[in-house]
N, C-alpha and C positions, 0 to 999 in steps of 0.2 A: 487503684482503689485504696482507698484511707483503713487501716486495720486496725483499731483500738486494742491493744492488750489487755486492758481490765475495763469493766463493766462502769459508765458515766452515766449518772444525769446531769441530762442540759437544762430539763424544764425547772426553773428555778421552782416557783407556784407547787408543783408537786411535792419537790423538797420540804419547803412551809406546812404543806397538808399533815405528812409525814413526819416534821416534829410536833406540830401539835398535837397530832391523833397521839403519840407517843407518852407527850407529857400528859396530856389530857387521861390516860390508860395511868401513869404512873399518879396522877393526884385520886383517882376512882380510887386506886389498890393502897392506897397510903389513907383512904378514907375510912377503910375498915380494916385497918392496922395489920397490912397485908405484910406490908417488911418491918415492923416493929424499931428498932433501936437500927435500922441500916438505912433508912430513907434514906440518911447523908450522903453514906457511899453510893446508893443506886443511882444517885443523882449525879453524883462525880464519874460514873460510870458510862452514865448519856451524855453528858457533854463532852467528856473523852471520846465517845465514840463519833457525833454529828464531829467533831472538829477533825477528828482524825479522816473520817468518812468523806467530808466535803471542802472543809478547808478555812482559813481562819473568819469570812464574815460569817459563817454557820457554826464557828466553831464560839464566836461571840453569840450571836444570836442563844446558841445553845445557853450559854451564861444566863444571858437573860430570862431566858424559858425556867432555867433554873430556881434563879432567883427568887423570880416572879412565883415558882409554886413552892419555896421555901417558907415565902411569906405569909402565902395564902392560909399554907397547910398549919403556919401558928397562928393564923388570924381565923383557922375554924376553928380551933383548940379555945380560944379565945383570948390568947396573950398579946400583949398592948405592944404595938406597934412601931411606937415611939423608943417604947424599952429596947427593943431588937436589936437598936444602933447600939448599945451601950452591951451586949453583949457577948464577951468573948468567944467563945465558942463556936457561937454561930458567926461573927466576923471570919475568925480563924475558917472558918467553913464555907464560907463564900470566897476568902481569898484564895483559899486554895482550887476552889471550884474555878476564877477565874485565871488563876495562873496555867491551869490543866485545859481548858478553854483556847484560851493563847497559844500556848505552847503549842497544841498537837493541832491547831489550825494554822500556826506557821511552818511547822514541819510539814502540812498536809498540802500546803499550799506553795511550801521549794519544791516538796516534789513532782505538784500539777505544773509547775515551772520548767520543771528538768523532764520532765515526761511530754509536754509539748514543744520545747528543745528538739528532744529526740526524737516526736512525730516529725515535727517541721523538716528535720535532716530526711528523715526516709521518705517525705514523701517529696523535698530536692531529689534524692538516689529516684526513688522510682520515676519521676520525673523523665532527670536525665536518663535514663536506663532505656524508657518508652523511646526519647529521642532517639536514640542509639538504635532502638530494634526500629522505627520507622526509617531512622537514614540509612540500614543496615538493607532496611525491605527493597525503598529506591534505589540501592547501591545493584542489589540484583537482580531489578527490573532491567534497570539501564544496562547491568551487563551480558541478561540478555537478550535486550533489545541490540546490544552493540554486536552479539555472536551470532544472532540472525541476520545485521546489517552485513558484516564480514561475509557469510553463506552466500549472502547476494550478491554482495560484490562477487565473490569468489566464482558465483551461476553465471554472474553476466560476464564475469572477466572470460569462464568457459565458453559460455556461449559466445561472446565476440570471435576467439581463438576460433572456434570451430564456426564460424562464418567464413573467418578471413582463409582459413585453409580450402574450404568447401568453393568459394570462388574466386580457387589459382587453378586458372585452365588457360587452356594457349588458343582456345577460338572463342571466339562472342558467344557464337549459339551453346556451347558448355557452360558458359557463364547464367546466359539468362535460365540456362534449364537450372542451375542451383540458386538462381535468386526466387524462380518460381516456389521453391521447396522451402528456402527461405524467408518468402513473405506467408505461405501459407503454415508454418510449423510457429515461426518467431510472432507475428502478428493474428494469424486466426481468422484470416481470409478463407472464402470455402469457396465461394463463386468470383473469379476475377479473372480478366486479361493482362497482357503485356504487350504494347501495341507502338508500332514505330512511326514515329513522327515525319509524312512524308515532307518534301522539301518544301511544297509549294504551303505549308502551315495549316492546309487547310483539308488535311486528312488522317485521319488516325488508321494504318492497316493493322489486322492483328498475327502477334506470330506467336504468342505460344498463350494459351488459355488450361486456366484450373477449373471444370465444374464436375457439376454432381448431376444425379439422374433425371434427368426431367429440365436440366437447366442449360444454357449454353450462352457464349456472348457473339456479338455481333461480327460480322469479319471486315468492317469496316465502321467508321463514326466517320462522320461530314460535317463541317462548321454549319452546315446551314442547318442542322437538325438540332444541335447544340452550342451557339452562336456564345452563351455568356459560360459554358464549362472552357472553351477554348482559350476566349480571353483570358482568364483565371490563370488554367493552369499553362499554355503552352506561353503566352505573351508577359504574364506575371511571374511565373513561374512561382505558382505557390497552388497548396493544396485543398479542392471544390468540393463540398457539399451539396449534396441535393436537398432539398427543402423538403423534410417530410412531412407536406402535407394532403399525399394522397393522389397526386397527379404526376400525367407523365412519367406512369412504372417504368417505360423503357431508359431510363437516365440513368447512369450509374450513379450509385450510391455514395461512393468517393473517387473522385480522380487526383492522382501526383503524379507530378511530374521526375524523372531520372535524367539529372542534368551533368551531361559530358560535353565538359571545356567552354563551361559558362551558353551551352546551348541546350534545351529541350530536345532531344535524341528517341524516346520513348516514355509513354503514358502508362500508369497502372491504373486500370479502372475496376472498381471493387462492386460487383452485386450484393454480395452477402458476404457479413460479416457479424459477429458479436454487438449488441448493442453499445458493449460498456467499452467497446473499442471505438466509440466515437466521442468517448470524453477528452477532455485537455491530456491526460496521462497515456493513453490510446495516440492522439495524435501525435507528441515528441515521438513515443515508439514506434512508427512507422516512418518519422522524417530521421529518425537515426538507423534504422533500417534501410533503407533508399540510399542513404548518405553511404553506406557499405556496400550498397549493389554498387553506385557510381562510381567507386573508384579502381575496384579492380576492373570494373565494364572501362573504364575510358583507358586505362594501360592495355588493357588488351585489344581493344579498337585500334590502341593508338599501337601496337607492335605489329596487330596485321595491315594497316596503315602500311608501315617501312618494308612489309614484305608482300605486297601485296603482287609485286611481278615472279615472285616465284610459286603464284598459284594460278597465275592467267596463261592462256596463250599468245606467245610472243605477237608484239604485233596489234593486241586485240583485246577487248576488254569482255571476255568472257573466261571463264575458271576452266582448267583441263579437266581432264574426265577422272583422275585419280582424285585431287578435291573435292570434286561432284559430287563422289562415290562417298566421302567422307560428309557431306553437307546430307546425301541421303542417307547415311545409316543413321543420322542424329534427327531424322524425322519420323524415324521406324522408331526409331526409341521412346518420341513422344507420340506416336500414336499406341505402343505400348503399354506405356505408364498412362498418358493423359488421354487416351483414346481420340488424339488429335487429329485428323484426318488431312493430309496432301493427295495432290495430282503429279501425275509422271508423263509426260509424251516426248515424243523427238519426230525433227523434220530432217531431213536429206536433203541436202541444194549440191548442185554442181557446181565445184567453185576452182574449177578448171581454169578458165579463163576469167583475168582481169580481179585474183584473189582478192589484191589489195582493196580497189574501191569499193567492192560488194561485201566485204566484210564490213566497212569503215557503215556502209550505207545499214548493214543489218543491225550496228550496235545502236544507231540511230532511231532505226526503225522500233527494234522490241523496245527501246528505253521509252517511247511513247504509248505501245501496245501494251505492253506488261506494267506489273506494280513496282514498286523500288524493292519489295521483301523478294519477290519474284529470283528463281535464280537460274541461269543458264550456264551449261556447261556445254564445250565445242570439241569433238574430237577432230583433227586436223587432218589427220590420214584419209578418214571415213568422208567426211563433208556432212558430220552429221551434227545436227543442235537437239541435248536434250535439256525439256524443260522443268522445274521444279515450281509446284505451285503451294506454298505453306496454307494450311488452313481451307484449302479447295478439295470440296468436296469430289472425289474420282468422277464423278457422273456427270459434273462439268466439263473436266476433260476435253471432249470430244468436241465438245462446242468452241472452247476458246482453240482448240485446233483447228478448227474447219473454218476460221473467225479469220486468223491468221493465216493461213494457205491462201484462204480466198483474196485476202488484201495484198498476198505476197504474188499473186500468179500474173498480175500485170506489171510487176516491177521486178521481178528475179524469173527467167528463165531457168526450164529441167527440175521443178520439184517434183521431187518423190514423193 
């Protein structure tokens, strides 16, 4: 903002009003011989001051107001007109009036010069000053925008850290339990599966599920029930949208795919979720997410991979009974935490005679009766098979045992 130090008129026109009304008041009082023997001076006095006041064209102009009621005032007197040129005094009186005119309207008028000089400067300064506080403003917007960017980096750098530590475990099924924690803490999954891609492509089983009351997911998905979510995610390997528009509620809401050694190994299928986690920013965060479960899942795949015969029975492709025991506690735990429910049973064969083939024939046998998640353990001593069913409701049980007994009793003699 522009601050004048002293008091300006701009309106020239009012200036004009204001010396006329002036001299106009000074020719009244000169009418009835108000200043007597000083008219001279009072009138050197007004022009000194318009010139001084406004500056030299008002300070001439002045002159002339002068003048002009010089004149007047001896042309009501009645003295000739003509005479006036020829006379000294009153010459002498006017030159002086214009010299005093002059003068104090050039001085009046260096110094409206040197005074808008020195506006023009301050109002460069403030100017430049404004600049300064405006880039000074942006200077610490941006810094901090940049000390909030750093915080995030710094959340996500944490957060990364405590991913990659949360999933260094030395079996799969540890792993999936903290990627489960992981996609529901990092992402904002509420209802969702984790389901394993059986070989033949064309089944999804589920082995560990996140829900809430009243909700639960499927323990199985079929290509024929979901024929283009399949395509997408297990053969494209990218990640399916359901189409919201109202049909077909049992579809998940998102599927992705978890890809171990350029292969679709297990699906995350998502019921519920945040809405604003289905934007473009939503979706990188869940494929960088994923991209984190994958890799400590396929090292540790790929280490129980290499040691895979020191958890079998020689011989046999079923898991000993101390493994077993360790594959069961970690189902007690999610039926603890995720109120996940499994089945437990065991069968007793005689495997007295002719071990070799009847084993070879049994691992054949369940790999077509059972599911791929499915898990058997054999104690060797006993001749006993116990089975593990993820996701199987106990009450089943009974059924897929008497399912199996019964298809086993004309082909395996002495079951218990």
């Amino acid at each position: 903002m522009n601050e004048h130090l002293i008091y300006t008129q701009s309106q020239k026109w009012k200036i004009f009003i204001e010396m006329a009304a002036v001299f106009a008041v000074f020719m009244m009082l000169n009418v009835f011989n108000f200043f007597s023997q000083m008219a001279s001076s009072v009138l050197l006095v007004l022009v000194f001051l318009f010139g001084i006041r406004y500056g030299l064209l008002y300070g001439v102009t002045a002159v002339i107001a002068g003048i002009s009621s010089t004149v007047g005032m001896e042309w009501l007197n009645g003295s000739d007109i003509v005479l006036l040129l020829y006379d000294g005094p009153l010459l002498k009186s006017v030159s002086l009036m214009v010299v005093i005119g002059v003068t104090s309207g050039l001085f009046r008028s260096s110094l409206n010069e040197r005074y808008q000089d020195l506006l023009f400067e301050k109002n460069e300064i403030d100017s430049e000053r404004n600049d300064i506080l405006t880039t000074l403003t942006l200077f610490k917007t941006a810094n901090e925008q940049l000390k909030r960017k750093v915080l995030e980096s710094e959340n996500n750098l944490a957060t990364v850290y405590s991913m990659t530590k949360m999933l260094k475990k030395d079996q799969s099924e540890r792993v999936l339990d903290e990627a489960v924690g992981i996609i529901r803490d990092h992402y904002g999954a509420e209802v969702f599966g984790l389901y394993h891609v059986d070989s033949s492509h064309r089944v999804l089983r589920l082995k560990i599920q996140m829900t809430s009351e009243g909700r639960s997911m499927s323990q199985s998905v079929f290509y024929e029930n979901f024929p283009e979510m399949f395509q997408r995610v297990i053969q494209e390997k990218s990640i399916f949208f359901k189409e919201l528009d109202g049909t077909d509620s049992d579809h998940p809401l998102i599927s992705a795919p978890i890809i171990i050694d350029q292969e679709v190994r297990y699906v995350l299928l998502i019921q519920n979720v945040d809405f604003y986690r289905l934007s473009t920013d939503g979706v990188e965060i869940l494929k960088w997410i994923l991209l984190f479960i994958s890799d400590p899942l396929a090292q540790t795949l790929k280490r129980e991979k290499e040691s895979i015969t020191t958890v079998l029975v020689p011989g046999t492709g079923f898991y000993t009974p101390e493994y077993f025991r360790e594959i069961v506690e970690i189902q007690k735990e999610r039926k603890k935490q995720l109120s996940q429910s499994f089945a437990l049973f065991s069968l007793t064969l005689s495997m007295k005679h002719r071990q070799r083939e009847k084993i070879a024939f049994l691992d054949e046998f369940f790999k077509k009766e059972l599911r791929e998640i499915d898990v058997i353990g054999f104690d060797e001593g006993k001749g006993m098979f116990h089975f593990l069913l993820p996701g199987t409701d106990p009450v089943h049980a009974r059924k897929i045992e008497d399912r199996i007994r019964t298809s086993l009793k004309s082909k395996v003699k002495s079951i218990e």
